[in-house]
C-alpha positions in Angstrom: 24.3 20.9 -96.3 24.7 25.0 -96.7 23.6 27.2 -94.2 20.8 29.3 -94.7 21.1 32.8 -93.3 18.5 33.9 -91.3 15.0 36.0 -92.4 15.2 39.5 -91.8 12.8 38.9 -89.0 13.9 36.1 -87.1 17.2 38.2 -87.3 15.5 40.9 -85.0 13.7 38.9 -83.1 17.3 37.0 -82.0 19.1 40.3 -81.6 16.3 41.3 -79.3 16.5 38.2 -77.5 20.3 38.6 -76.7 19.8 41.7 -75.9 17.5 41.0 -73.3 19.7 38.5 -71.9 22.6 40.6 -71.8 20.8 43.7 -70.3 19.8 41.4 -67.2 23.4 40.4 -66.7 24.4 44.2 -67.3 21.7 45.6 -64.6 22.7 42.3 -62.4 26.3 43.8 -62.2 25.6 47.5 -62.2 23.8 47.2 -59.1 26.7 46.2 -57.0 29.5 48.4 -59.2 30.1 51.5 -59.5 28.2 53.4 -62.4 29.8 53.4 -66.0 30.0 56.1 -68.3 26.6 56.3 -70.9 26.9 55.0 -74.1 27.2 51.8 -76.1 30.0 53.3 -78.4 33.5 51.6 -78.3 35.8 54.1 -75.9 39.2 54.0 -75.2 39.8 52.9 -71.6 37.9 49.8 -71.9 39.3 48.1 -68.4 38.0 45.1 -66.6 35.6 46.0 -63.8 36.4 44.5 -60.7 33.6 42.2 -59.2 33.1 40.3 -55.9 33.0 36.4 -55.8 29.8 36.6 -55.2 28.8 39.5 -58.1 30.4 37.3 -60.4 28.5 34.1 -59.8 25.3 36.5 -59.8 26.4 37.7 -62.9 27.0 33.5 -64.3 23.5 32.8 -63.0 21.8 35.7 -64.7 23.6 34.8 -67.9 22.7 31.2 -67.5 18.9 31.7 -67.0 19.1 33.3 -70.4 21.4 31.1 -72.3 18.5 29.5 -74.4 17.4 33.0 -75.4 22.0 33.9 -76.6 21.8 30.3 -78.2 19.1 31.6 -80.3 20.4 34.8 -81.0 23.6 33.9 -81.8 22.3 31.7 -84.4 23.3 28.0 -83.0 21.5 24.8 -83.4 18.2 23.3 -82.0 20.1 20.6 -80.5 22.8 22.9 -79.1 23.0 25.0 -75.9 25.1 26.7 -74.0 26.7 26.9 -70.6 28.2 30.1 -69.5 31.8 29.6 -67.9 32.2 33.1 -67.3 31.5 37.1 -67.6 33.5 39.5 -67.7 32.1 43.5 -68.0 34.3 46.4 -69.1 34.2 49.8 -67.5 31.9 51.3 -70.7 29.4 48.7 -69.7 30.3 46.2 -72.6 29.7 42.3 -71.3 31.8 39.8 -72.5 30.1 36.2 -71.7 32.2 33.0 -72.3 30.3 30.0 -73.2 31.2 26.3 -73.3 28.4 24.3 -76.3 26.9 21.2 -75.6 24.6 19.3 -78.3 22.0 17.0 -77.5 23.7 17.0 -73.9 26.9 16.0 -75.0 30.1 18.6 -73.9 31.7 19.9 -77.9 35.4 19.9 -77.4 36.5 23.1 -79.2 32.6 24.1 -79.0 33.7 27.5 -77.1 32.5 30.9 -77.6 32.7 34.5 -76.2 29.9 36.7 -76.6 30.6 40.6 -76.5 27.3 42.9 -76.0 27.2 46.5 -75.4 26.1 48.4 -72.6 22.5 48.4 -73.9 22.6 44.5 -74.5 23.2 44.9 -78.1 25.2 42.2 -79.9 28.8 43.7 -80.9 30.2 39.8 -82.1 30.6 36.6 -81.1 34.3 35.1 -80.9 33.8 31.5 -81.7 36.7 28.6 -81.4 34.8 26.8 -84.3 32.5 28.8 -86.7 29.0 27.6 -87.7 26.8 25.1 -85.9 27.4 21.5 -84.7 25.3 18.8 -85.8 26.4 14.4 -86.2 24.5 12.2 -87.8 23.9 10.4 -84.8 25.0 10.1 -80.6 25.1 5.8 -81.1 28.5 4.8 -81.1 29.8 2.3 -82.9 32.9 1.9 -81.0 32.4 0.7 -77.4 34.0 3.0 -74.2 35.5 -0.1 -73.0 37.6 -0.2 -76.1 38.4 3.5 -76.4 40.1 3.6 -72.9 42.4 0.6 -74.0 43.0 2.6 -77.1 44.2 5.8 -75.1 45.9 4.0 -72.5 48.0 2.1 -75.1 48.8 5.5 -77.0 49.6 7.0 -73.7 53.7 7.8 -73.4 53.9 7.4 -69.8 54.8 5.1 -67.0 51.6 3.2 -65.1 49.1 4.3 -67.8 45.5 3.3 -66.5 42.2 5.2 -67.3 41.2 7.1 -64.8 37.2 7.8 -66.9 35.4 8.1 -69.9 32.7 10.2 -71.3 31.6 11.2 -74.8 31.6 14.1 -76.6 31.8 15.4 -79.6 34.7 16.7 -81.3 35.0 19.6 -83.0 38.8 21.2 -82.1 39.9 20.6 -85.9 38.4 23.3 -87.7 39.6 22.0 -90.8 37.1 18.4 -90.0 33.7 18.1 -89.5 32.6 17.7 -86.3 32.9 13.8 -85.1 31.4 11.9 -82.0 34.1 10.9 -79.7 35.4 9.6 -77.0 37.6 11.7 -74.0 39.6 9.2 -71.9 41.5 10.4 -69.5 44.6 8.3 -68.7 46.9 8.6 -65.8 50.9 7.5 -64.8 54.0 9.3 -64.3 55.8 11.2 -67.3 59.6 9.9 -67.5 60.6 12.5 -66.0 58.5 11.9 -62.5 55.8 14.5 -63.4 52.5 13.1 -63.0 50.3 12.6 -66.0 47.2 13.7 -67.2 47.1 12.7 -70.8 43.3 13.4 -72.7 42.8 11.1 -75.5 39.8 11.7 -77.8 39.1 9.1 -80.8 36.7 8.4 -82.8 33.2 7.0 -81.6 32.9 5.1 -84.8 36.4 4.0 -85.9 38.2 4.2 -82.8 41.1 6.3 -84.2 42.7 9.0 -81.8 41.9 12.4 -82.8 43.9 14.4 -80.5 45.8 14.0 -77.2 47.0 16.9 -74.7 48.3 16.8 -71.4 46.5 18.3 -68.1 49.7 18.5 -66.2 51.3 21.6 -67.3 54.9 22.1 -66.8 56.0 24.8 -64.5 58.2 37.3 -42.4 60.4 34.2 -43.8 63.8 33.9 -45.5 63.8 32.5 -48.7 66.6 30.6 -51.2 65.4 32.8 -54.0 63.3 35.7 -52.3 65.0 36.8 -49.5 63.5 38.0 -46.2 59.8 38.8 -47.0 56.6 38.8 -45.4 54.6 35.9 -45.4 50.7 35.5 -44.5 50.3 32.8 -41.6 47.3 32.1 -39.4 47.3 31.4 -35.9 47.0 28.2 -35.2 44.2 26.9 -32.6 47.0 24.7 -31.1 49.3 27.4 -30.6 51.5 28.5 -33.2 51.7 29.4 -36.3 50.5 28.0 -40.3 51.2 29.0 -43.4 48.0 29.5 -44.3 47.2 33.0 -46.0 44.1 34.2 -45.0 44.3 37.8 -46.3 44.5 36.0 -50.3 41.8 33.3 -50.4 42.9 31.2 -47.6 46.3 30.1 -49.6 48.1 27.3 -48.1 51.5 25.3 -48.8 52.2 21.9 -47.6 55.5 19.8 -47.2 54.9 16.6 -49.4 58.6 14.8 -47.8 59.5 13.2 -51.0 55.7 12.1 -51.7 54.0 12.6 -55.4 51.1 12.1 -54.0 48.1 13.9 -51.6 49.1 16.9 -49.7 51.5 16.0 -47.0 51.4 18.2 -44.0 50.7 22.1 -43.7 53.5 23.9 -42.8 53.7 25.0 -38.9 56.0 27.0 -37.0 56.0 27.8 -33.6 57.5 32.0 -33.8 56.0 32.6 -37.2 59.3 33.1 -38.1 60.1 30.8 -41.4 63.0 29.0 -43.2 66.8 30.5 -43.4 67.4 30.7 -47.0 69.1 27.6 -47.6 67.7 24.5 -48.8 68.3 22.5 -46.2 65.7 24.6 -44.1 62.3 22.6 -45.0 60.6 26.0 -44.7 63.0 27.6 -46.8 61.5 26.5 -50.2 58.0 27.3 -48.9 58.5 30.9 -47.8 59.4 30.9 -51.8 56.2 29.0 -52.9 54.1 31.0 -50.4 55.3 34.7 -51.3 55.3 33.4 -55.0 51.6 32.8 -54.8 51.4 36.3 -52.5 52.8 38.1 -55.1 50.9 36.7 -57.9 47.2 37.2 -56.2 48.4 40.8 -55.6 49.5 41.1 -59.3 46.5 40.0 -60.4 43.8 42.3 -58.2 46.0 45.6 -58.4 46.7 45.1 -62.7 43.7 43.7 -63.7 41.2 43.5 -60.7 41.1 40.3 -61.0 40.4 37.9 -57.4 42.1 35.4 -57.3 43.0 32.6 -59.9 39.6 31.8 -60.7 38.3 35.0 -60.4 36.3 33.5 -57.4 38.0 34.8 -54.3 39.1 31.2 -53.9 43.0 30.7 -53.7 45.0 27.9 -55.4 47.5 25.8 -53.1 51.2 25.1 -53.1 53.1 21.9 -52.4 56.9 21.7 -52.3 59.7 18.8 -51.9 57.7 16.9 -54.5 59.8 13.3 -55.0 63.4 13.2 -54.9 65.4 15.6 -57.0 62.9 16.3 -59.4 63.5 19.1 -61.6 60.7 20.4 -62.4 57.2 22.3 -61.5 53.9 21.7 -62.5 50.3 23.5 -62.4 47.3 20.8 -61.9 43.7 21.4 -62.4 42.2 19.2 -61.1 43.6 19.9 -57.6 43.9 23.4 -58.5 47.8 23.5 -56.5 51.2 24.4 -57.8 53.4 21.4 -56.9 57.4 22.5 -57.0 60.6 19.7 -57.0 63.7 20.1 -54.8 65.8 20.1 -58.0 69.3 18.7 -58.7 70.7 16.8 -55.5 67.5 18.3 -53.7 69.4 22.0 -53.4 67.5 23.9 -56.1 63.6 23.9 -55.3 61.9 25.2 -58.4 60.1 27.7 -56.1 61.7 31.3 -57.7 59.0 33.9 -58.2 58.6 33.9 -62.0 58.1 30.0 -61.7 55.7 30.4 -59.1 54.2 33.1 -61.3 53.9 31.0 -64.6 52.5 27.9 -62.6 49.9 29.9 -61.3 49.1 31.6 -64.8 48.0 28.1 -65.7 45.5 28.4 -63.7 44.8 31.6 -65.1 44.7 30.0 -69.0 42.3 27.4 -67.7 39.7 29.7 -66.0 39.5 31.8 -69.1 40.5 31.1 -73.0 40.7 27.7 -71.7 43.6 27.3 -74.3 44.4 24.1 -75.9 47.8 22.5 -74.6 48.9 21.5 -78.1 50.5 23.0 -81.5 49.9 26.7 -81.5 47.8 27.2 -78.9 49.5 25.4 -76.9 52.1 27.7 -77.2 50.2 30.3 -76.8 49.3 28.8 -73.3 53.0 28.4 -72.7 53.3 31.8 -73.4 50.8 33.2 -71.6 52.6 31.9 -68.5 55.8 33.1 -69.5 54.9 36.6 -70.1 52.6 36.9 -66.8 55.2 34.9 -64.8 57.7 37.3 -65.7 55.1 40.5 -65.2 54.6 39.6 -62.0 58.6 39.3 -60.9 58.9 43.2 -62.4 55.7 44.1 -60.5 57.3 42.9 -57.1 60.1 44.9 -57.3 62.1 42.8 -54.9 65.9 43.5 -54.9 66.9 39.7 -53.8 65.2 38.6 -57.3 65.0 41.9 -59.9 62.7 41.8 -62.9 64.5 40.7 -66.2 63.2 38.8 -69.6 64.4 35.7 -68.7 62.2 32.3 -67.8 64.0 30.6 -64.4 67.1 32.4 -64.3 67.3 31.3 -60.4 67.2 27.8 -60.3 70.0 26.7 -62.9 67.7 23.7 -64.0 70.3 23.2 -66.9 72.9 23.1 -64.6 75.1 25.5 -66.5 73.9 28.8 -64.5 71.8 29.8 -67.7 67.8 31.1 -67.6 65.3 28.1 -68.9 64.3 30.4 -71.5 64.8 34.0 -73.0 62.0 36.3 -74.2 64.3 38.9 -76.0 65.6 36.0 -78.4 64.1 33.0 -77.2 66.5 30.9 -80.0 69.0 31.0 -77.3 68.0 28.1 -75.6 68.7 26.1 -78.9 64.9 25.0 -79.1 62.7 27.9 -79.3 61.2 29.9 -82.3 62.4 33.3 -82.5 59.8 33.7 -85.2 56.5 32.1 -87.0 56.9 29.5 -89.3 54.5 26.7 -90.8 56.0 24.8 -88.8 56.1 26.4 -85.3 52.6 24.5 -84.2 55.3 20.9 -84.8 57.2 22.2 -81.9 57.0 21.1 -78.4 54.9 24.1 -76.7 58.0 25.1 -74.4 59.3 26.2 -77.7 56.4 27.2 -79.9 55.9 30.0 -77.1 59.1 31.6 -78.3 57.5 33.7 -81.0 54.8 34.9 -78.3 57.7 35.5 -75.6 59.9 37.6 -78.3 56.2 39.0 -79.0 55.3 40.3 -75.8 59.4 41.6 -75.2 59.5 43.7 -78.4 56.0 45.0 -77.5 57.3 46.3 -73.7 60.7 47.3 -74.9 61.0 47.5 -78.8 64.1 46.0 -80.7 67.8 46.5 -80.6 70.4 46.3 -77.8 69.7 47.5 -74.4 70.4 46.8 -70.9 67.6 46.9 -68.0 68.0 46.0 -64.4 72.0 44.8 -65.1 70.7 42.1 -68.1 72.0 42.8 -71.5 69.2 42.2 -74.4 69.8 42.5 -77.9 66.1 41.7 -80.3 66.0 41.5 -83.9 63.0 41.1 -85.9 61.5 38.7 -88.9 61.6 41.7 -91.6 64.7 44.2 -89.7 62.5 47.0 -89.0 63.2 49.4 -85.5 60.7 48.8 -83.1 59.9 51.5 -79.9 58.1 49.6 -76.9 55.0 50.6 -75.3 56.2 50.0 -72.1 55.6 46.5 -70.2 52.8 47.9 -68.5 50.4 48.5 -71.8 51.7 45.3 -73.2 50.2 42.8 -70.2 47.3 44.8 -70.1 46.5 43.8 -73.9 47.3 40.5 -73.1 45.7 39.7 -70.3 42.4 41.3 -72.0 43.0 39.5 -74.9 43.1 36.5 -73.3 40.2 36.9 -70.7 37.5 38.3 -73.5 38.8 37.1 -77.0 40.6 34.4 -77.2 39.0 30.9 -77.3 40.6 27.3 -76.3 41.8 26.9 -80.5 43.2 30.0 -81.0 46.5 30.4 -82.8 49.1 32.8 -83.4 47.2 34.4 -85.9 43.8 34.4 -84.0 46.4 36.0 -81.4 46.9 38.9 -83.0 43.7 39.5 -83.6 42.7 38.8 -80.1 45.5 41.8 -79.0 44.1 44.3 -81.6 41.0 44.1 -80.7 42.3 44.3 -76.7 44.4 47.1 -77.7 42.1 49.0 -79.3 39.5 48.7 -76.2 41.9 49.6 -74.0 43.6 52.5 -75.8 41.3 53.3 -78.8 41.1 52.6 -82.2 44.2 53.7 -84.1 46.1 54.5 -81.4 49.8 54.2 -81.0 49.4 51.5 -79.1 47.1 49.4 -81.6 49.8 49.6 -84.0 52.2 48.9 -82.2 50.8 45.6 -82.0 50.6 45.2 -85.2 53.7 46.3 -85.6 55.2 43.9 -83.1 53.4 40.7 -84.8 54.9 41.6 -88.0 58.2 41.9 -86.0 57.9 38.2 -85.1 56.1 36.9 -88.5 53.0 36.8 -87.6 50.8 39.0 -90.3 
């Protein structure tokens, strides 16, 4: 059944109900920031205001006692409401509220929106991951959830499968279906590779067929192996003492997990506060690694985009190292909220190096805002988004044991051959990735579908054609040979990391991308500015028009 747009009226009256609900979240924030400039017209200079933990769950709460009053004005169903996840507002006093849908109580998997409103409350648009309003015919299942969690433990492609719970939903991440009622079962076991799984199943209430699957578990003064001698945070202990607990960035702490997979193991202690001697046989060594990693990447984050912490909640994240035995590999959880890091081959390569460190934590990052889908494109786009934050973040510490370059895990030799996991200047050089868009890119593991965002984000901070920065040789071509001049890695992270906190949405793909960084770019620099197009310009670079 079609639509019907709305009367001229109850048009107005919704705009003046969103309005309303934006102004109290605007006045609810302006009281505790510092005063914006007057105006509701676009500017250049768009930043991200910086807000306390506790001005930003004001600012949730506000938005939340008006979310009946946004549902209506943004034009969604009786049966559907919202629940905001987060709010973001801009220096020029524009809000940007992110909402997850539910519909007669039940969550809507791909259901998730960002609402952008001017200083003044007004509605500038909605950025939804699924267009139009979500109705079923009915909430009664016809399949039982007893049924649906052997279903998605027998698809599951891991060791020890068991369902861990079941809820329903309703489905509605394939924009090219019609919303569905469903089933979410999560399933547990151990990957083949040791990493712990997380696998999200989602079939069909009524036939029982899987719609969709995606994996939660995502794949990534001390002396350090990689680091060097750096400074630490540590708290004295009550006992006497020292712990590596950071209490100047959330309270961040890093545990020794001996060989476990599971827990937290034991806090690391030390009785001179002096920590690890660069090798790997030094327990402490790898943590002094894991700890400045996470150091590093809070600090990134408050001083680039005022951001506190993962989360945005002042809360800090927490790091376990010597996962298992001589597992080679790293991996971001959320539903501990930690980084967990593996000694590596023959338990002498812990996966702790700062850009690793950097792209676990960016998980974090993914899930606390565009919430993006780990699977086809924007599951690449999540991969991505990790990548070209990890590797931000090892340029923005400057640290002469471990220099900025374009290359993903260049320090722990996880092939074995001495060669990076990944390169962003030509990512085709690890003989997997997509230096470019295709149809086809989305069939690609996500490790490899991030290549065209990687080679994105490179030709965007440094432009095409051979170069050499920092001692690393780089040579990038693009899709159509035209001659691209960077913006500078700088401008390019800011664009990203705005387009991922206000625009994008958990289905957005590469071209919802560039529309996301267009729109970042031009409220961060201005509408037709150099820097817009040279987004553009650096999308059509890697195919993506």
């Amino acid at each position: 059944m079609r639509q019907q747009s709305p009367t001229p009226r109850k048009a107005a009256v919704r705009a003046a109900a969103l309005a309303a609900s934006a102004a109290m979240v605007v006045i609810g924030v302006q009281s505790t920031t510092a005063a914006t400039a007057a105006g509701d017209q676009d500017s250049a200079g768009a930043g991200t205001l910086r807000l306390s933990a506790a001005q930003r769950a004001d600012a949730i709460k506000s938005a939340q006692a008006d979310a009946s009053s946004a549902a209506e004005a943004i034009g969604l169903g009786g049966k559907e409401k919202l629940v905001v996840r987060d709010v973001v507002k801009d220096t020029d006093g524009t809000v940007h509220t992110r909402y997850e849908r539910t519909y007669e109580g039940l969550p809507v998997l791909g259901g998730d929106l960002v609402a952008h409103t001017a200083k003044s409350g007004k509605l500038k648009s909605v950025d939804k991951a699924r267009g139009g309003r979500i109705s079923v015919a009915s909430t009664d299942a016809d399949v039982s959830s007893a049924d649906a969690k052997k279903s998605a433990v027998a698809a599951a492609d891991s060791k020890k499968a068991g369902a861990k719970n079941v809820r329903k939903v309703i489905w509605a991440g394939d924009k090219g279906s019609s919303p569905v009622l469903a089933y979410e079962t999560v399933v547990t076991g151990v990957q083949h590779d040791g990493t712990p799984s997380e696998l999200h199943v989602v079939t069909d209430a009524r036939t029982g067929k899987q719609l969709f699957s995606h994996e939660a578990i995502e794949n990534g003064t001390g002396t350090g192996q990689y680091s060097g001698s750096v400074a630490v945070g540590s708290t004295a202990s009550a006992s006497g003492g020292y712990d590596l607990t950071d209490g100047a960035r959330g309270g961040h702490k890093t545990y020794d997990l001996n060989g476990g997979t599971s827990g937290t193991g034991t806090l690391f202690h030390d009785a001179d506060d002096k920590w690890g001697d660069g090798t790997p046989q030094n327990r402490q060594t790898a943590a002094v690694d894991a700890a400045y990693g996470a150091a590093q990447t809070w600090d990134f984050y408050k001083s680039e985009f005022n951001r506190n912490g993962i989360a945005g909640d002042g809360k800090a994240a927490y790091s376990r190292v010597h996962y298992g035995n001589a597992y080679v590999n790293a991996f971001w959880s959320d539903a501990c909220f930690c980084m967990t890091y593996g000694d590596g081959a023959g338990n002498l390569k812990p996966l702790t190096s700062l850009d690793v460190a950097g792209h676990e934590m960016s998980h974090g990052l993914t899930a606390a805002t565009a919430k993006l889908n780990y699977s086809r494109e924007s599951g690449g786009l999540n991969e991505a988004t990790s990548d070209i934050l990890g590797t931000s973040v090892e340029f923005h510490a400057n640290n002469p044991s471990d220099v900025g370059d374009y290359l993903i895990g260049e320090k722990i030799d996880i092939r074995g051959n001495g060669t990076p996991l990944r390169y962003m200047d030509k990512p085709s050089k690890d003989g997997n990735s997509a230096d470019f868009w295709s149809k086809n890119v989305g069939r690609l593991d996500v490790h490899y579908s991030s290549g065209v965002a990687n080679h994105f984000f490179y030709l965007l901070s440094e432009g095409s054609g051979a170069k050499t920065i920092n001692g690393v040789s780089y040579d990038s071509a693009t899709a159509d040979g035209s001659s691209l001049t960077g913006i500078g890695r700088t401008k390019a992270y800011q664009i990203w990391y705005k387009a991922l906190s206000v625009y994008m949405t958990s289905t957005t793909n590469y071209a919802g991308a560039r529309t996301a960084t267009l729109k970042a770019a031009a409220d961060l620099y201005g509408a037709g500015s150099a820097e817009e197009k040279a987004v553009a310009a650096a999308w059509t670079g890697v195919n993506v028009k």
